[in-house]
N, C-alpha and C positions, 0 to 999 in steps of 0.2 A: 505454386503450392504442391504440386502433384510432384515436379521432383523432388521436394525437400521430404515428404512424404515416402518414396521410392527408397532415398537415403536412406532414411531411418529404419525401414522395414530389412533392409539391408543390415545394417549394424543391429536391429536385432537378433536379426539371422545368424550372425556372425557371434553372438554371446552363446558362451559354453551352458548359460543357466538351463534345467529343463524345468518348460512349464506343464504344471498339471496344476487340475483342481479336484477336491476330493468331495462338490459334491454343490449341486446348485438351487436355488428358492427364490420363490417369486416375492416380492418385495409390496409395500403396502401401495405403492405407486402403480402397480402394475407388469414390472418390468422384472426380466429373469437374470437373478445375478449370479456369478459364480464364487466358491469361496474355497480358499485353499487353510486348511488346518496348521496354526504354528505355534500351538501351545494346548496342552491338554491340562497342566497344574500350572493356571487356572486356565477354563476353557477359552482360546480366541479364535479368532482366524481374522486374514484379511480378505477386501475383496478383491477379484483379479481378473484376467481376460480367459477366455476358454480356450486359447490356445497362443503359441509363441508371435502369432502375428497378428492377436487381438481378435476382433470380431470374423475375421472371416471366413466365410460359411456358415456362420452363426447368425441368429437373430440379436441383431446390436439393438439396446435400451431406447428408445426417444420419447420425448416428451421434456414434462418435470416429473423429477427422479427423486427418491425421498429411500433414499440408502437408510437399513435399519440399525438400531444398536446391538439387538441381540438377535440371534438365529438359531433357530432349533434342525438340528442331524440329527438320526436313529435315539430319536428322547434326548437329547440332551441336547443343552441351550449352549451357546457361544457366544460371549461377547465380540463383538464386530470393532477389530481397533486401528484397522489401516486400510491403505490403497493401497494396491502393490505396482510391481514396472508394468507401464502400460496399460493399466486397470481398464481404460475407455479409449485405448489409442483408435484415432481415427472415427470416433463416435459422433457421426457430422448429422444427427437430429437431436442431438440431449439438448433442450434450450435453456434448463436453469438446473441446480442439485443442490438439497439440504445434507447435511452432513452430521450424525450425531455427538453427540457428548463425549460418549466413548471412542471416539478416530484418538489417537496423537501420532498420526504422521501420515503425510501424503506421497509417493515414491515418484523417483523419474519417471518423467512422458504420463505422468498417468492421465491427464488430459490432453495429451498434443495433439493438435489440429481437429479440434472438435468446435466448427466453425460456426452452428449453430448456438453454443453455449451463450448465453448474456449472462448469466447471474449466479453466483457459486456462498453458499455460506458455509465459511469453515467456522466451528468452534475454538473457542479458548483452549482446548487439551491437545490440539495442535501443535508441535513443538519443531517438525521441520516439514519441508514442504522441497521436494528432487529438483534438480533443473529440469528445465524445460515443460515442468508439471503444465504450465495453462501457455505454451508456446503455439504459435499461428492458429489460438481462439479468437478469431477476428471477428467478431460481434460480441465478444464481452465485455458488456458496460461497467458494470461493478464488482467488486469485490472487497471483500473485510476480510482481512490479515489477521491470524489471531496476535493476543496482544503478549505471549511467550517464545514468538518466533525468531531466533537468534543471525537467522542470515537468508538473505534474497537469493537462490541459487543462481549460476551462469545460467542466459538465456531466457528465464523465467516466464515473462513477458514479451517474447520477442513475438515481434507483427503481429499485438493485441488493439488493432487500429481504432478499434471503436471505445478503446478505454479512455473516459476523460478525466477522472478524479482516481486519486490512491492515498489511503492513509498508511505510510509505512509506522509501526509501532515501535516506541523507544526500545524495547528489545534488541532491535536488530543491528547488530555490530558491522556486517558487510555485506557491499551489495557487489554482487556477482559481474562477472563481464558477460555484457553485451543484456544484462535484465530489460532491461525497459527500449532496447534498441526495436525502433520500427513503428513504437507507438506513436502515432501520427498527432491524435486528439489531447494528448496530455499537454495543457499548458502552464500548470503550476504545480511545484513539487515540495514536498519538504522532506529533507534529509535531516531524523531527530539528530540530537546532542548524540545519541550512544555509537554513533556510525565512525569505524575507524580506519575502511578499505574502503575503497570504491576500484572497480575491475576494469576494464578496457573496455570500452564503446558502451560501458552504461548506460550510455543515453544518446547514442550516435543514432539518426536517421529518426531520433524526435522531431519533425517538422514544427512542429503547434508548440514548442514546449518554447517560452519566452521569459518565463521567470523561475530560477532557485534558490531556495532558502535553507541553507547549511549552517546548522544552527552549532553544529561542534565548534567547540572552545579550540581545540588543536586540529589543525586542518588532515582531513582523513587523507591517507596514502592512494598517491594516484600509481598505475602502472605505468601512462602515459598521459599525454594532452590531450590525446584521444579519444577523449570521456562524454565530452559535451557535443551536441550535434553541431552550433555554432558560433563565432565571434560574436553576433548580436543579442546572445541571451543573457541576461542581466542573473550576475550571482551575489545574492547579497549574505554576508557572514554575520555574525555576534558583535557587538558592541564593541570596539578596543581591543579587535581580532585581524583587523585587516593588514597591518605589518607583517602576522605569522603566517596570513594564508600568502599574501604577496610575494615572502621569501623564502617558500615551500617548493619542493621540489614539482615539477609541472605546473603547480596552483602558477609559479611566478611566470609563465607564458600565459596565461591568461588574467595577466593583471588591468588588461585594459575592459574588462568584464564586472571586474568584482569591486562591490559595493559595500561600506559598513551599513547596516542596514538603517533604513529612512528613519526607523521610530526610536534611534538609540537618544538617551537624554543629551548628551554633547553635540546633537545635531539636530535637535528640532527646534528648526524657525516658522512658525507657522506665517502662512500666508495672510490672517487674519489680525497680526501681531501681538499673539500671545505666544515668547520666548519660552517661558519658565514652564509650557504645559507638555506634563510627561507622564506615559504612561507605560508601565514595568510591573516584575518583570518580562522580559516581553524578547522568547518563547516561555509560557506560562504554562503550569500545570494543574495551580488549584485557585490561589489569591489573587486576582487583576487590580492594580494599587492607580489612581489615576489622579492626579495631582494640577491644581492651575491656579494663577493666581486671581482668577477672578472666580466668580459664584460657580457653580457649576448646577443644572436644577433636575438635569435628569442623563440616565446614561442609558442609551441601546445597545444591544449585540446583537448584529446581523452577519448573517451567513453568506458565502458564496451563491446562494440561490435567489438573494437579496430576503430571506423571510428572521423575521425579529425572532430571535430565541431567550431574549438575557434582556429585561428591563427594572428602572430600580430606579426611584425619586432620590437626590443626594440632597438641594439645597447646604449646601457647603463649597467649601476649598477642596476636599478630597472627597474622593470616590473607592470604596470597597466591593470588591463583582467578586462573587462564589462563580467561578466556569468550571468546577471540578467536572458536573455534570455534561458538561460540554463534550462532544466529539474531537476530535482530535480534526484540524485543520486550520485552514483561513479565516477569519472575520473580520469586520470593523464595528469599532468603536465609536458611536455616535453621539459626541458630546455636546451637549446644551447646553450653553454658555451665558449666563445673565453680566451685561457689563456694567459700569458704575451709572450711567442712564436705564438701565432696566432695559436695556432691548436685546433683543435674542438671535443667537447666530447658531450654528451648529458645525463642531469639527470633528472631522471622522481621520480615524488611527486606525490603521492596518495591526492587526496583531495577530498571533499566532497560537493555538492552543495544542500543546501535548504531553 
């Protein structure tokens, strides 16, 4: 850690930019932030580090951190609308940071190696996010992406070991090389419909990562085969997609990987022997349609955490589920099956909400 560290402080060193700040305030959290002025019609600034190699010699922030929207200089107010390069570079006590309404944009490194960090909330007005922004935050458990963020920068995530869950947002068209390489804890992913790049080593040195669900119709461009961390992860695609991802350029070296996914209708034989039960569309973003030919008397929706979010009595052949409300990830579907004797079984469908 401490080279890669070294490195960077070095290629900072090495950029022609000069840092100033034109003026600093203590924040409702407690903490002294610096802010440099980059619009006067209308007033902004973003926040930034106090000098070219971030905090030092400075008193660096810790705690939890509750960055303001507006700040006041010599009378006059500022809206607060970004992080600049290296905002909190090497800030290894911040353990969480609220973000306000007014950010839309987070800049390179502006968290890198802030080892400390678990918990970051960005706002929806968020629109890009640097690479390497949350790189070697190795206690970062969560994060929420806003949901206008157009691309995963290179790096992004790299050796965020403690992350187990990520919801990427249909937004985001390409995910950068080497994003998510190193994240240990990540065992299930979804790559939405909107993604049309994936970068080199995206997800190399994911140990934990055992299942992907690449829900693109047209299989996203790979740079190389050298995307996935290894032969034994299971890539399952869209329904009546598996020919185009097979005879894709890289996709088709790892044909002995990928899977049409388990819940497509051409392919569900249930164990229970009910053939005809399906449930679509399935990745879903508002309507969950669940269709069987026998009774059906109640439907669950449970979460990866195993806790019920989505319950609803059918007594019918079909089932109607509003998951508009729903979070964006994994669940299963808990169907309660009445047979022609009246007795009760229960089968559960993996499906996908985004």
């Amino acid at each position: 850690m401490k080279t890669k560290s070294i490195l960077l402080a070095i290629a900072v060193l090495l950029c022609s930019k000069a840092f100033a700040y034109d003026f600093s305030a203590v924040c409702e959290s407690g903490q002294t932030l610096y802010y440099e002025i980059i619009s006067t019609e209308p007033n902004e600034v973003q926040v930034v580090a106090p000098s070219d190699i971030g905090y030092h010699g400075s008193v660096e922030p810790i705690g939890d951190l509750i960055i303001p929207s507006t700040v006041t200089y010599n009378e006059e107010s500022y809206s607060v609308v970004g992080l600049g390069y290296i905002a909190f570079y090497l800030c290894g006590q911040i353990t969480s940071v609220v973000l306000p309404e007014s950010i839309r944009y987070i800049s390179w490194s502006a968290f890198f190696d802030n080892y400390s960090l678990q918990h970051i909330e960005i706002p929806n007005t968020v629109t890009s996010i640097g690479q390497d922004a949350f790189a070697e935050c190795s206690s970062l458990t969560s994060i929420t992406l806003p949901n206008l963020l157009q691309s995963l920068e290179n790096y992004l995530f790299r050796n965020c070991d403690a992350l187990s869950s990520i919801v990427i947002p249909n937004s985001v068209t390409n995910i950068g090389k080497g994003t998510f390489a190193g994240c240990d804890n990540l065992s299930e992913i979804i790559i939405p419909s909107s993604v049309t790049s994936i970068g080199d080593e995206a997800f190399i040195g994911c140990n934990g990562l055992n299942t992907i669900y690449c829900n693109a119709i047209n299989p996203p461009s790979l740079v190389s085969a050298n995307t996935f961390p290894s032969e034994t992860l299971n890539i399952f695609v869209p329904c009546d997609c598996l020919s185009a991802y097979t005879n894709a350029e890289y996709w088709s070296e790892l044909t002995n990987i990928l899977h049409e996914h388990p819940d497509c209708p051409s392919s569900i034989v249930d164990v229970n022997g009910i053939a005809d039960l399906q449930i679509f569309p399935n990745p879903v973003s508002n309507i969950l349609n669940i269709t069987s030919s026998e009774e059906i008397s109640e439907i669950e929706i449970v979460n990866v955490m195993g806790q019920v979010v989505y319950c609803t009595e059918v007594n019918g052949n079909n089932a109607v589920c509003d998951v508009n409300e729903l979070a964006n990830g994994i669940y299963v579907a808990k169907i309660h099956i009445l047979n022609i004797s009246k007795s009760a079984k229960v089968i559960q469908r993996k499906f996908i909400k985004e």
